[in-house]
GUGUZA-817574 format. One record per residue (C-alpha): x, y, z; residue in one letter. Coordinates in pm, whole numbers. Layout:
N
+--------+--------+--------+------+
!      x !      y !      z ! rest !
+--------+--------+--------+------+
!      X !      Y !      Z !    a !
...
+--------+--------+--------+------+
This chain:
124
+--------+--------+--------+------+
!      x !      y !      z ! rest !
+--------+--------+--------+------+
!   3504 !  -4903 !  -1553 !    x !
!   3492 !  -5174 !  -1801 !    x !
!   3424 !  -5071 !  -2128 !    x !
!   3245 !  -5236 !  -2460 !    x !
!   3120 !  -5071 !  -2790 !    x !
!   2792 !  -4989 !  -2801 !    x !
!   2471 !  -4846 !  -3079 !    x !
!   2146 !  -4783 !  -2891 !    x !
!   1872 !  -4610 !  -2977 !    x !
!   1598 !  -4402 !  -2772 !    x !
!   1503 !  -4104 !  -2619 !    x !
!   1662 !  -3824 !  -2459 !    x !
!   1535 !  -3801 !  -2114 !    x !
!   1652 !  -3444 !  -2046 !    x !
!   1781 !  -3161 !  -2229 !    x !
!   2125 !  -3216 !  -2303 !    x !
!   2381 !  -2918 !  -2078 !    x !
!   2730 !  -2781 !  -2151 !    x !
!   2965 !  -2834 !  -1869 !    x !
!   3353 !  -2740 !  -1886 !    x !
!   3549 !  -2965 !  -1746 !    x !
!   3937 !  -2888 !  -1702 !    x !
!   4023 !  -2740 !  -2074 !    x !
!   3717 !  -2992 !  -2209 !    x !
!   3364 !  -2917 !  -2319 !    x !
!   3157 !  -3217 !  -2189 !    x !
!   2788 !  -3256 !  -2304 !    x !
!   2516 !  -3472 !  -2101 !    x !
!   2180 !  -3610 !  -2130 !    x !
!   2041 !  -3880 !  -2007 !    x !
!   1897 !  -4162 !  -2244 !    x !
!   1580 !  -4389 !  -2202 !    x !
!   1603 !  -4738 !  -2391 !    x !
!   1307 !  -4939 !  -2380 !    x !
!   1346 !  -5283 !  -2578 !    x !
!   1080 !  -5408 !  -2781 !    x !
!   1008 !  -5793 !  -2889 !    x !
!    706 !  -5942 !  -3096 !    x !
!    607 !  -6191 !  -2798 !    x !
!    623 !  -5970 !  -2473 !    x !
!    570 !  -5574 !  -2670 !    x !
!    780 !  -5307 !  -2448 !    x !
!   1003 !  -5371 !  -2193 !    x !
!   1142 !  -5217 !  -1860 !    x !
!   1294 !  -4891 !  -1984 !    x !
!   1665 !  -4903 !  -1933 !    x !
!   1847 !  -4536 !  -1851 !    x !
!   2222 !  -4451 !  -1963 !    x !
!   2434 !  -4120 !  -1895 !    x !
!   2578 !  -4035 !  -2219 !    x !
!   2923 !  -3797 !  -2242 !    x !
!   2964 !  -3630 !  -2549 !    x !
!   3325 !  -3436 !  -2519 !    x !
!   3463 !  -3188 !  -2750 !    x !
!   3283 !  -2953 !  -3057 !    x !
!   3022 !  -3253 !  -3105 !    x !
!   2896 !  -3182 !  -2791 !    x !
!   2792 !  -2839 !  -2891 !    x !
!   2579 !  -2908 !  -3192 !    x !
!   2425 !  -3165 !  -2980 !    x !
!   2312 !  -2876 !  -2741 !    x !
!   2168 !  -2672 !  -2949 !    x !
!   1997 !  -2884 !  -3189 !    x !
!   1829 !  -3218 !  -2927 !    x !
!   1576 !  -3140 !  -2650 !    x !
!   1387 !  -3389 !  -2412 !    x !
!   1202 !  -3622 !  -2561 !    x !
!   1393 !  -3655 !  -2912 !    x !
!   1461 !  -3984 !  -3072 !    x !
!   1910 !  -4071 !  -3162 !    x !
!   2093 !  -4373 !  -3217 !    x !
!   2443 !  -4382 !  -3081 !    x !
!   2749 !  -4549 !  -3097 !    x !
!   3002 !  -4499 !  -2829 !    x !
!   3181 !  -4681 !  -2526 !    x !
!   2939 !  -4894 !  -2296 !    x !
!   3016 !  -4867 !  -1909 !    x !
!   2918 !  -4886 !  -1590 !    x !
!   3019 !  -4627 !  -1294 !    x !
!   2979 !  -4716 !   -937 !    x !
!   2928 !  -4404 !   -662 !    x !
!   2820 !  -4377 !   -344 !    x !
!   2487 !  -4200 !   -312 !    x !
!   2392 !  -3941 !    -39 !    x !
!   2246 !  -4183 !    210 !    x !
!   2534 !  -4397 !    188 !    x !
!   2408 !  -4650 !    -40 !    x !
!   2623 !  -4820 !   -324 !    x !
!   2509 !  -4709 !   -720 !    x !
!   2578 !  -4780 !  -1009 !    x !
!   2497 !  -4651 !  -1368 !    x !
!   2465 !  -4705 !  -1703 !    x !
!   2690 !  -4457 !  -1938 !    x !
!   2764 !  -4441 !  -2272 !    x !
!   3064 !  -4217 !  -2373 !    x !
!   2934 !  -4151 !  -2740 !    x !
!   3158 !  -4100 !  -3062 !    x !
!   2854 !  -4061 !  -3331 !    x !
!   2501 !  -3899 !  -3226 !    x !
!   2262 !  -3968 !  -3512 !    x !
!   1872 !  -3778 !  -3491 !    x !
!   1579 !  -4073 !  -3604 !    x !
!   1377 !  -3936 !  -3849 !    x !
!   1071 !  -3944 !  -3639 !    x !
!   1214 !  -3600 !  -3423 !    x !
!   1489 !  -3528 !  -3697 !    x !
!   1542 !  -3136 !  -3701 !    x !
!   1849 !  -3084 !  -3923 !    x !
!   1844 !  -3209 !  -4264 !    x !
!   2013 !  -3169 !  -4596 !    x !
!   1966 !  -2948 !  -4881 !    x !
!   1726 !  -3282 !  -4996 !    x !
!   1548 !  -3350 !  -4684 !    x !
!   1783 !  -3634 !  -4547 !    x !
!   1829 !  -3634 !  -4221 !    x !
!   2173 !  -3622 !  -4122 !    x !
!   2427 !  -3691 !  -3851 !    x !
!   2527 !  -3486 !  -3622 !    x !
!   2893 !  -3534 !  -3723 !    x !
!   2789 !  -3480 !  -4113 !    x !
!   2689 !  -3084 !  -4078 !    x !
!   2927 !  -2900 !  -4196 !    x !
!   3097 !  -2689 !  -3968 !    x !
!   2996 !  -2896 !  -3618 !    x !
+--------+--------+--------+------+
């Protein structure tokens, strides 16, 4: 899997789940991108698998649902697998170090009405 650094921004396509993996907590969603220009409006909506691994991964759970707007900043790569007909995939993943909520679906905030980072509440 080659890897690059990565900060997207769009919505969460599905409710993020908990899996354990080994003695690791991995968290999932997937995430819809759809890029924007002033000459051609919206584009084709690009989909990425994003891994979120450890404690982050829980506050992410309980606080994002479908349909909620993050930027992210993680590892860009692409996986290859074999499908169940035999076919040859590939997708999109990001494996994420920083999980922000936009404003626009923002459901934790400070004491001032800021949102804030995932990684910025205390105690996640």
């Amino acid at each position: 899997m080659n890897q690059n650094q990565i900060f997207i921004s769009g919505n969460l396509g599905s409710d993020p789940e908990i899996k354990q993996v080994k003695d690791y907590q991995l968290c999932t969603f997937s995430l819809a991108h759809t890029p924007w220009s002033k000459t051609k409006g919206d584009g084709e909506t690009i989909w990425f698998r994003v891994n979120i691994w450890g404690s982050q991964g829980d506050a992410i759970a309980r606080e994002l649902r479908k349909g909620d707007s993050v930027s992210i900043v993680g590892k860009f790569g692409v996986s290859k697998y074999t499908a169940k007909d035999g076919t040859e995939k590939s997708a999109n993943e990001i494996t994420a170090s920083d999980v922000s909520i936009n404003i626009k679906s923002a459901r934790t905030t400070d004491s001032y009405g800021k949102v804030a980072s995932i990684q910025d509440v205390p105690g996640w």
